[in-house]
Phi, psi and omega in degrees: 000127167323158170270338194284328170296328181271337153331310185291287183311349181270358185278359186252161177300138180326325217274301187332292191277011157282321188241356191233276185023292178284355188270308194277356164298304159321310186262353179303308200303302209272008165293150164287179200263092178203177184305316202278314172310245158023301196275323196304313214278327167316296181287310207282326175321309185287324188278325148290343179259340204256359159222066192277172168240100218254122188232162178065189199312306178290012203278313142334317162310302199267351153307320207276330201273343193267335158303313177285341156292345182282296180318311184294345157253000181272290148336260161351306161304295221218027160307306173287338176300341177235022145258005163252333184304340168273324178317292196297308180297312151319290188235100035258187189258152206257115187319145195109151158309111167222046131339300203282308206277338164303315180303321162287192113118259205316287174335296196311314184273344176256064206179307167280329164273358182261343181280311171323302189279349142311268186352291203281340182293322183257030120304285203280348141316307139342301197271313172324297178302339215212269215291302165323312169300333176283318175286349165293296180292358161075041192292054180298308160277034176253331175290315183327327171302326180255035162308282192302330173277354179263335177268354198275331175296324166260014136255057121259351181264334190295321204272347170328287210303304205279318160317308189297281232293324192280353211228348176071028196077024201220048176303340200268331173263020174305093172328128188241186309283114201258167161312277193326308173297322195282328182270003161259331184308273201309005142274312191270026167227028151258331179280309189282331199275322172319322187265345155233049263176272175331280180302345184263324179301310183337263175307310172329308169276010180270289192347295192298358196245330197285307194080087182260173168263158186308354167250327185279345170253012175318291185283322166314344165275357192273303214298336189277354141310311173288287196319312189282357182256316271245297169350268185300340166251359177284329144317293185305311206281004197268336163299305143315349158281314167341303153289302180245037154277319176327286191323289198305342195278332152314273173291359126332281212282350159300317191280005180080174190296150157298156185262000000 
């Protein structure tokens, strides 16, 4: 078996290669070896998280755990599209009326503190519920996924810190892209894409080791609904500042220099 073929099977959901795993592994072996296989073994992995299937006594228990994990990584992923896309649009700010797109953009970001307050909300049930007993009980591994995000995290607030204090609170007039700038950004938004990389996986995987119950994910599965609407227009509108900073920006440069 390719190795890029044994990737693709650890790529399918936990629940999946629990009850499908040796079959498809078994039939992955007595396949010839190819490219058209491979790519199959992909899709069918992305079509295993995006429509999974759950049968037998737990299946409601693992319904609800693979929606709030889902969701919660999902977040994570696209959470950053709309600081950065005002980052990209905003600064500096662009000639022209860009009302509309500070109004998307603004909508986009209060949208985003009401999915942050779902999330951490049904996050902090979780931990009252599941994850404190596990450390009373001295669970390490089912904890342990949430290692790599708690340190990507305090060297990230620590390299933060050290960037103000060297910078005299004032980083922002550091010539850009200058060397001095480029050698602290650029860690620390390699640091940052890690850590949250870290925070969607992470916690996903304890949830799935902890085996919470079906009353204890009740409600963190209703709160990933308002998080996942919360998501998805928050998203639309940073795309729609898109369009229409373009436009506008199209037609600044029609209309020629200001006189």
């Amino acid at each position: 078996m390719r190795r890029a073929a044994r990737i693709a099977l650890r790529a399918y959901p936990p629940s999946f290669r629990l009850r499908y795993g040796d079959e498809l592994g078994a039939l992955v072996e007595d396949m010839p070896a190819s490219a058209r296989t491979t790519v199959d073994l992909f899709l069918g992995a992305g079509r295993a998280w995006t429509r999974p299937t759950f049968t037998g006594e737990g299946a409601p228990r693992l319904r609800l755990q693979a929606s709030a994990a889902t969701t919660w990584i999902a977040w994570c992923a696209g959470f950053l599209v709309v600081p950065a896309m005002t980052k990209a649009l905003l600064d500096p700010p662009p000639r022209g009326d860009v009302g509309g797109v500070r109004a998307l953009l603004g909508a986009a970001t209060g949208l985003l503190i009401i999915g942050w307050l779902c999330a951490l909300s049904g996050a902090a049930l979780l931990v009252l519920k599941v994850v404190i007993p596990a450390l009373r009980e001295r669970n390490w591994r089912a904890l342990s996924p949430l290692l790599p995000a708690l340190l990507l995290g305090l060297a990230e607030v620590a390299g933060t810190m050290v960037w103000l204090v060297a910078t005299g609170g004032h980083a922002e007039q550091l010539a850009h892209p200058s060397l001095p700038y480029l050698s602290v950004v650029v860690p620390l938004l390699v640091g940052g894409a890690a850590f949250i990389v870290a925070l969607g996986i992470g916690p996903a995987t304890t949830l799935r080791r902890l085996g919470a119950s079906s009353a204890q994910l009740r409600v963190p599965a209703m709160l990933s609904v308002p998080v996942a609407l919360a998501l998805a227009v928050a998203v639309a509108s940073s795309a729609v500042a898109v369009v229409s900073s373009v436009r506008g920006t199209r037609a600044v440069r029609a209309a020629g220099p200001l006189p």
